[in-house]
C-alpha positions in Angstrom: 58.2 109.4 119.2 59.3 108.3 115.7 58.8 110.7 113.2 57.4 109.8 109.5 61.0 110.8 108.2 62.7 108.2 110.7 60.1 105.5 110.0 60.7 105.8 106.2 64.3 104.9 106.9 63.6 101.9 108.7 61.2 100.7 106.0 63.7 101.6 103.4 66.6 99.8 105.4 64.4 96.5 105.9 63.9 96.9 102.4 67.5 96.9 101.6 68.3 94.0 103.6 65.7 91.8 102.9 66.4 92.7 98.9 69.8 91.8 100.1 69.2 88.8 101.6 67.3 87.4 98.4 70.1 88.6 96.1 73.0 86.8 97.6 74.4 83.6 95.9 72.4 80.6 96.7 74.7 77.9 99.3 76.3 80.6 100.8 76.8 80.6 104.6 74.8 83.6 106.6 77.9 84.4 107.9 80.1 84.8 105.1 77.3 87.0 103.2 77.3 89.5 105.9 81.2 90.2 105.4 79.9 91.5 102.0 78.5 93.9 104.1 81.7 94.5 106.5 84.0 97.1 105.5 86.9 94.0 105.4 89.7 96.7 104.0 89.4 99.6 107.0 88.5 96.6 109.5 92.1 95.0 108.3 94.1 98.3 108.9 92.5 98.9 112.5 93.0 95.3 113.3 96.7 95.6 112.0 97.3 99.3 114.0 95.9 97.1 116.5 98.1 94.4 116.7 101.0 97.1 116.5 100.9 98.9 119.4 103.3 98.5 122.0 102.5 96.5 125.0 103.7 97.1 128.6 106.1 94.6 129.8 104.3 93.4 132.4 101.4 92.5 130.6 103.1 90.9 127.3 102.7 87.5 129.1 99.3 87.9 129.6 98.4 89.2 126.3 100.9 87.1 124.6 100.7 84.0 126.7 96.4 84.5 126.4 96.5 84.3 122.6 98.8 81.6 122.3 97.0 78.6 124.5 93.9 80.3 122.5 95.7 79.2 119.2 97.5 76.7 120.8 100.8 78.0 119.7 103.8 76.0 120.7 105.7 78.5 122.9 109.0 76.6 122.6 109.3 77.0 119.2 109.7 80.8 119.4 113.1 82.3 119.1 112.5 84.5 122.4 110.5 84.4 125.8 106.9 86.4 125.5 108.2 89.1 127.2 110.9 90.0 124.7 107.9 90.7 121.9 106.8 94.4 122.0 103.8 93.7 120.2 101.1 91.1 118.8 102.1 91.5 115.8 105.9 91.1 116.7 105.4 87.9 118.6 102.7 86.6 115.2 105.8 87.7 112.9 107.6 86.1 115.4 111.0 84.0 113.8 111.8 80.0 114.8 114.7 79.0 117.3 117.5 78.7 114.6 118.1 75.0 113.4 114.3 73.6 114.0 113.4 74.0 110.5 116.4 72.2 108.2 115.8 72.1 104.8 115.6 69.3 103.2 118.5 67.7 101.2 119.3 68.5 97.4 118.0 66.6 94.5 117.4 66.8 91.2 113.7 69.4 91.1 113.6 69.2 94.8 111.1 72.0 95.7 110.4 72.8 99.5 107.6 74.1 101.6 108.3 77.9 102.0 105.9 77.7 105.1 104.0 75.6 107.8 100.9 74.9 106.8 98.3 72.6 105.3 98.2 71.6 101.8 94.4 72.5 100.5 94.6 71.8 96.9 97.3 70.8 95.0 97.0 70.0 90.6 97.8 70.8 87.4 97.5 74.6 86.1 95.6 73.3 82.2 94.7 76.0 80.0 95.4 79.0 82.4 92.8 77.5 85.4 93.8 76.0 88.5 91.1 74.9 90.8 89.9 76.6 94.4 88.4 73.9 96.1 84.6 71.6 95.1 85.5 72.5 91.5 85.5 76.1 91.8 88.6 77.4 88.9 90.0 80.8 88.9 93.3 81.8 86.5 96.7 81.5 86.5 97.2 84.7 84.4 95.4 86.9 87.0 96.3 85.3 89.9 100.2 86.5 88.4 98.9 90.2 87.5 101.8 92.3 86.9 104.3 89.2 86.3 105.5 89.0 82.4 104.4 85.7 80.4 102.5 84.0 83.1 102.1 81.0 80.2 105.8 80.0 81.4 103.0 78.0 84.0 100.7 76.2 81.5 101.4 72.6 82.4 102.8 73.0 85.3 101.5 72.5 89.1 99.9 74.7 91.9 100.3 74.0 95.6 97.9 76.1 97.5 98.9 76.3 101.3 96.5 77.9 104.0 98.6 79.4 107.3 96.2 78.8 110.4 96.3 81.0 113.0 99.0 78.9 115.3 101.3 78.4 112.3 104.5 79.9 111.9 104.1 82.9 109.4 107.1 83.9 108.1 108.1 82.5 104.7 111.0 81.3 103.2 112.2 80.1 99.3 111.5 77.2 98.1 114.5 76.5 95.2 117.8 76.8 94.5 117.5 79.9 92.1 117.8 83.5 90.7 114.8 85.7 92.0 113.4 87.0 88.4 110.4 89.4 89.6 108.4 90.9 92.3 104.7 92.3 92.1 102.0 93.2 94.2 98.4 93.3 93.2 95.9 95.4 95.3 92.5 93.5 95.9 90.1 92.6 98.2 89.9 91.1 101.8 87.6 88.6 101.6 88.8 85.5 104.8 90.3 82.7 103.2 89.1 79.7 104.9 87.0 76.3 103.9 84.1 78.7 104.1 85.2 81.2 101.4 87.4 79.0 99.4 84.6 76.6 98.8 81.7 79.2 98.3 83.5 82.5 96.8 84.4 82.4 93.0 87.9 83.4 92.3 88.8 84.4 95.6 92.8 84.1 95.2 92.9 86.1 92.2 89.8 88.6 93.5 92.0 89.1 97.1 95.0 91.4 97.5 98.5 89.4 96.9 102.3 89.8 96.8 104.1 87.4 94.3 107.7 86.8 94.3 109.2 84.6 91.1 112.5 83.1 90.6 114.0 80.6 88.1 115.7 77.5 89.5 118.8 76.9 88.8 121.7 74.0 89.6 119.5 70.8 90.4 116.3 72.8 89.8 117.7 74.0 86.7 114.3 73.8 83.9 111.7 74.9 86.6 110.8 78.6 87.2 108.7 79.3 90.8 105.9 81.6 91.9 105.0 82.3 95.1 101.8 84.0 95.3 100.9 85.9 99.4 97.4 86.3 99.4 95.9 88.3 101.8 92.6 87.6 103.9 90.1 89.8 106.2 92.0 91.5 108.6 95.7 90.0 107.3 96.4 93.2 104.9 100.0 93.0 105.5 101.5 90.8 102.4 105.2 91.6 102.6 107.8 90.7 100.5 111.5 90.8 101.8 113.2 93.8 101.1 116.7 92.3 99.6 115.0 90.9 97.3 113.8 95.0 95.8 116.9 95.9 95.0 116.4 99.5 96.9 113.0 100.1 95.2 109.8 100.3 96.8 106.9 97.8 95.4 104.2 99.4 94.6 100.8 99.1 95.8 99.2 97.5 92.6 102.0 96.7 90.1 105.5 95.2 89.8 109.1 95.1 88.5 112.2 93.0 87.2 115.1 91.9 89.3 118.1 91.3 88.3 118.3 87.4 89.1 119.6 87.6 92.3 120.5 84.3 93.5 118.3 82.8 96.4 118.6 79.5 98.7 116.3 77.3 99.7 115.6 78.3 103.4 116.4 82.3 102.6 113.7 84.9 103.9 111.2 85.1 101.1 108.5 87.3 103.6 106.0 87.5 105.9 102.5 87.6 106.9 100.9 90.2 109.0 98.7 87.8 110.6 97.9 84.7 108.3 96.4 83.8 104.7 97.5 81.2 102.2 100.4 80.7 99.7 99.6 79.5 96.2 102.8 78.0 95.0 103.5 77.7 91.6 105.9 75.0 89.3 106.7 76.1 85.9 109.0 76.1 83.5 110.7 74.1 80.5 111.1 71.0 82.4 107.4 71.0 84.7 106.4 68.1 82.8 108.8 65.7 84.4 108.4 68.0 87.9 105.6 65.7 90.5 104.1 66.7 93.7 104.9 64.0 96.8 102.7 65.5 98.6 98.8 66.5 97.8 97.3 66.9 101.2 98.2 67.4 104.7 100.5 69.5 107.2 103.8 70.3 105.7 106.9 72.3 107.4 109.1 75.0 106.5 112.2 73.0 104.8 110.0 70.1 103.8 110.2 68.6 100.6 107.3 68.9 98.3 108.3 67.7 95.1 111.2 66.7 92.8 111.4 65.4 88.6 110.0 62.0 88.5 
């Protein structure tokens, strides 16, 4: 039998819930209101233990093969057979057979896709706001937390491109450059999807990030680039390429200088532990005269996405 103490805990947990329930922003989908109530930050770090553990050969193409026709992942894309990956998260980090993602050729501001993905948003960055999605605006200046003089953006353009789960997840630079600063900004794991970016307010600049910022040099000489890794709900790991830390470790919520070391379009930029969005940034002296060609769609790895008018 329930006992008086066990009964006032139920009433006070209805209570709770239906005060909960009542409180939460108006629009909102059911589901996405519950993940307020889903510890998102220890569910990311068991899902990424997870998807770390070594799998037994003879069940990697099982596994392996079982979440990619889930995802419908193209299989002959991948650099190696299923079996070769020791892990989910090896074969997810997996990298591309090597010449199926050229880079497009020079011009003059020629900026390329540093992913696969789909363009979401893409505009102008006006008095420190860029816009989420359905008129939703969050800030340039925090989304660059821990970068120096995030104004060197003001005028300039924002890409934002969402990774779904089949995508290719590694990333790679966009310009023709000298790699300026690195910073990483701890946050929250809220998903990043239509649902979230349409309904959560400041979501890019609210979720944990890595941002990597380098200053475009020979035909992209005038344009500085930020690319900003946000994380999502079980996609904690945000990791920039080590060459580009100089030997140091980033920290967990700050950043540093380097020394402008020089980049290539096409050079490992970082990865994704499972997937999330880039938020690519256009900046500099000469952004005016910088113009997206394209504002929506899939893009590739390589692809160009915009040059000086």
């Amino acid at each position: 039998m329930f006992s008086w103490l066990t009964c006032n805990r139920l009433l006070l947990l209805v209570v709770v819930l239906v005060a909960a329930l009542l409180l939460y922003p108006r629009g909102w989908p059911l589901s996405l209101h519950l993940l307020r109530f889903y510890p998102k930050r220890l569910g990311s770090a068991i899902a990424g233990w997870a998807a770390s553990r070594e799998l037994p050969r003879s069940l990697r193409p099982v596994i392996l093969g079982g979440f990619a026709r889930s995802y419908a992942i193209d299989l002959s894309e991948a650099e190696f057979p299923l079996g070769d990956y020791p892990s989910l998260q090896a074969f997810f980090t997996r990298r591309l057979r090597p010449g199926l993602r050229p880079q497009a050729q020079t011009i003059p501001g020629g900026i390329n896709s540093p992913v696969d993905a789909r363009v979401f948003a893409c505009g102008r960055i006006d008095k420190n706001t860029m816009i989420q999605a359905k008129g939703l605006p969050y800030r340039a200046s925090e989304l660059l937390k821990h970068i120096p003089d995030p104004g060197r953006f003001e005028g300039g353009h924002f890409l934002t491109l969402y990774l779904a789960p089949q995508d290719y997840h590694r990333i790679h630079v966009p310009v023709k450059g000298a790699v300026t600063a690195v910073a990483r900004v701890e946050g929250e794991l809220w998903p990043v999807n239509d649902a979230s970016t349409t309904h959560v307010a400041r979501l890019y600049e609210r979720n944990r990030r890595a941002v990597w910022m380098a200053k475009g040099l020979g035909a992209d000489e005038g344009l500085e680039v930020a690319a900003v890794l946000v994380g999502a709900t079980h996609v904690g790991g945000v990791i920039i390429d080590g060459r580009w830390l100089e030997g140091r470790t980033l920290p967990k919520d700050g950043g540093f200088p380097v020394s402008g070391l020089p980049c290539q379009p096409g050079d490992d930029l970082g990865t994704f532990e499972f997937g999330s969005t880039v938020v690519l940034l256009v900046g500099g002296p000469k952004a005016e005269a910088w113009e997206p060609l394209i504002r929506e769609g899939k893009v590739r790895v390589g692809q160009r996405l915009g040059a000086f008018r």
